[in-house]
C-alpha positions as CSV (number, residue, x, y, z in Angstrom):
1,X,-32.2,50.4,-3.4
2,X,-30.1,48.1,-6.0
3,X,-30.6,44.6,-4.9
4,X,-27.5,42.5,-4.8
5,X,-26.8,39.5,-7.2
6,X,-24.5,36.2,-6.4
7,X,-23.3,36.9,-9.9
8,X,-22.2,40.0,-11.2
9,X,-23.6,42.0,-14.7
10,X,-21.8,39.9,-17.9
11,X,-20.7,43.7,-18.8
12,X,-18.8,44.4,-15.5
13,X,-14.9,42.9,-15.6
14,X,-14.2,40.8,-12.5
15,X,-11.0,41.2,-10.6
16,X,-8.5,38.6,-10.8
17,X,-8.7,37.4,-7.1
18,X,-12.1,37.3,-7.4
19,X,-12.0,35.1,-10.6
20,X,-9.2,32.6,-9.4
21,X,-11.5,32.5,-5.4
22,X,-14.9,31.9,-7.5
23,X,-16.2,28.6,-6.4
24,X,-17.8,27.9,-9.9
25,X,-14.4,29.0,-11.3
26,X,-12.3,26.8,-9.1
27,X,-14.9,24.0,-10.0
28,X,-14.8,24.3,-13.9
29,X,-10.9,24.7,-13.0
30,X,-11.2,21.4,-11.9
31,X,-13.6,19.7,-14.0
32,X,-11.7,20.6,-17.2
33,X,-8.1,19.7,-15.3
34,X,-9.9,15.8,-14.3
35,X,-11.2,15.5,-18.4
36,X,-7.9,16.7,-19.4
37,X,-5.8,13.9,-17.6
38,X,-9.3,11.4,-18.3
39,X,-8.4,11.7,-22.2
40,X,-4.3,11.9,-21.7
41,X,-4.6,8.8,-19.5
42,X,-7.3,6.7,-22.6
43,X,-4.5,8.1,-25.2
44,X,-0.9,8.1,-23.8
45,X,-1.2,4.1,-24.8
46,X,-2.3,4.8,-28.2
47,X,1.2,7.0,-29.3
48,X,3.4,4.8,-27.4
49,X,5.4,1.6,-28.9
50,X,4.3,-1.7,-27.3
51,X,7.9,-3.0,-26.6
52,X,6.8,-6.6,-25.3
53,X,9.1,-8.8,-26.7
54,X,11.8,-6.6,-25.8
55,X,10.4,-6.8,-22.1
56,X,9.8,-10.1,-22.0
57,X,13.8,-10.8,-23.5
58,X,14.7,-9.0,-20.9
59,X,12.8,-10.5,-18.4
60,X,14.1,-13.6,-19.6
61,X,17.5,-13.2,-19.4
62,X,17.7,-11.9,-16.1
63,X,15.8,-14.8,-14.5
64,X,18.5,-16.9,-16.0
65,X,21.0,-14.7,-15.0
66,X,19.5,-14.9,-11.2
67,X,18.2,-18.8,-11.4
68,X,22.3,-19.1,-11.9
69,X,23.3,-17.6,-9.4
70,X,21.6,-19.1,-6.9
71,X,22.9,-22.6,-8.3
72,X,26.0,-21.6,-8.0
73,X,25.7,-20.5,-4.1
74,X,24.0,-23.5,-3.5
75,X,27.1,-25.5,-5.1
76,X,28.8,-23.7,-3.1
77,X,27.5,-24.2,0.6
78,X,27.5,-27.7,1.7
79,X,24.1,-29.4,2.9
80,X,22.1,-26.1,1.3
81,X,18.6,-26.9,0.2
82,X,16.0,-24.5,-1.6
83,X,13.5,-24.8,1.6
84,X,13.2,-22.0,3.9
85,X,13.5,-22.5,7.7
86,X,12.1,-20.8,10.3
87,X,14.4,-19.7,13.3
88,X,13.5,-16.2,14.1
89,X,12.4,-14.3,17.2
90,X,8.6,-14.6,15.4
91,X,8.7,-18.6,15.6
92,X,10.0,-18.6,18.9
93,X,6.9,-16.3,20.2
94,X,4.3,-18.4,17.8
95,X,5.7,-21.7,18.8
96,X,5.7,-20.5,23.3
97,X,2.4,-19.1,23.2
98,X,1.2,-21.8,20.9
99,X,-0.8,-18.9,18.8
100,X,-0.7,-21.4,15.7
101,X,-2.9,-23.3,17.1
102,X,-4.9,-21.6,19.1
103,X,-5.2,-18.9,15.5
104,X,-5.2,-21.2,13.0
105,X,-7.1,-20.4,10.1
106,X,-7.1,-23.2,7.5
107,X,-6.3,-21.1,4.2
108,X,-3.5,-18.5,5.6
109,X,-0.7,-20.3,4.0
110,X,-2.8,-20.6,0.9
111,X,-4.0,-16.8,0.6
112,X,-0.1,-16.0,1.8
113,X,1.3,-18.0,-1.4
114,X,-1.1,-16.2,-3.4
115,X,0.0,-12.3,-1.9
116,X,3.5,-13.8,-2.7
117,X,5.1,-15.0,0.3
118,X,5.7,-18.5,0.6
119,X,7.2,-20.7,3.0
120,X,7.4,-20.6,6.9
121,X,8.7,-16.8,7.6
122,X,6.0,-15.8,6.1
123,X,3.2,-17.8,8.0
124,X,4.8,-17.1,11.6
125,X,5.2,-13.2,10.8
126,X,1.4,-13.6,10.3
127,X,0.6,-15.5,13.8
128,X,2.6,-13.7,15.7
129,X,1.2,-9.8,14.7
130,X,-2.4,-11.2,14.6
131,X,-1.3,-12.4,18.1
132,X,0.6,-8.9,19.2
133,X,-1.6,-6.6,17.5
134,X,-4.7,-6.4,19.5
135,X,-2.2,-6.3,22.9
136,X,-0.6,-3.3,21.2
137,X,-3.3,-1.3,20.1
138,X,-4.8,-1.7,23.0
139,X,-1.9,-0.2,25.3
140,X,-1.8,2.9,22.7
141,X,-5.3,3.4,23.3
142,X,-5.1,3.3,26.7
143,X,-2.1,5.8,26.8
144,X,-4.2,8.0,24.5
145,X,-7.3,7.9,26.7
146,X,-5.4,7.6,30.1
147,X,-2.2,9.6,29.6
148,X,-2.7,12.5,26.3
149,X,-6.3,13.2,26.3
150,X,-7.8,12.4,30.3
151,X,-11.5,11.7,29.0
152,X,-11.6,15.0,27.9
153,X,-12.1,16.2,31.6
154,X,-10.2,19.2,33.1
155,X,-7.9,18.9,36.1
């Protein structure tokens, strides 16, 4: 009796779904796609015009264009400043439940400025889902265990 191989005779033609379902086909398949896009990726920069100064004109001009405008709108309202206020629903619940205290952390403004978002909208969005978070995962899990999945115990 003929013993069977993994791999089949180098003489013998495979058939096609057999070649493209091989899983040392599918993994050389693979391989060579992830070295293809690996060398694309090093030497797309190399063909391409660096266009900086253009980009950086551009750049230029439009935060001219939008530093402006907002001198004009601030001409235009009477008693405008450039500082932010807070007013929102997210103050309100930071400020009742005094989370800003009782959360305070001495860098969060700091790390906020350097994600990006300055000023006080930013800072009570933080407090107030640090604050509301836990609550609210909490009821989902407790509607997932309680309600959807029972403890996994039949009726």
């Amino acid at each position: 009796m003929r013993r069977m191989h993994q791999f089949q005779d180098l003489g013998e033609p495979m058939p096609s779904l057999e070649i493209l379902t091989n899983p040392d086909n599918v993994f050389a398949a693979f391989v060579a796609l992830v070295c293809f896009f690996t060398i694309l990726t090093i030497v797309t920069p190399m063909f391409g015009r660096t266009s900086l100064e253009a980009r950086l004109k551009s750049v230029s001009t439009r935060r001219e264009e939008l530093r402006r405008k907002s001198r004009e709108a601030l001409a235009g309202t009477q008693g405008a400043s450039l500082r932010q206020t807070d007013a929102g629903l997210y103050k309100k619940v930071v400020t009742a439940c005094s989370s800003r205290r009782l959360l305070e952390d001495p860098k969060v403004a700091e790390k906020l400025a350097q994600a990006g978002f300055r000023g006080p909208r930013p800072v009570s969005s933080f407090y107030f889902f640090r604050f509301v978070l836990p609550f609210a995962f909490a009821a989902a899990t407790a509607f997932y265990l309680f309600l959807i999945n029972g403890f996994g115990c039949r009726p």
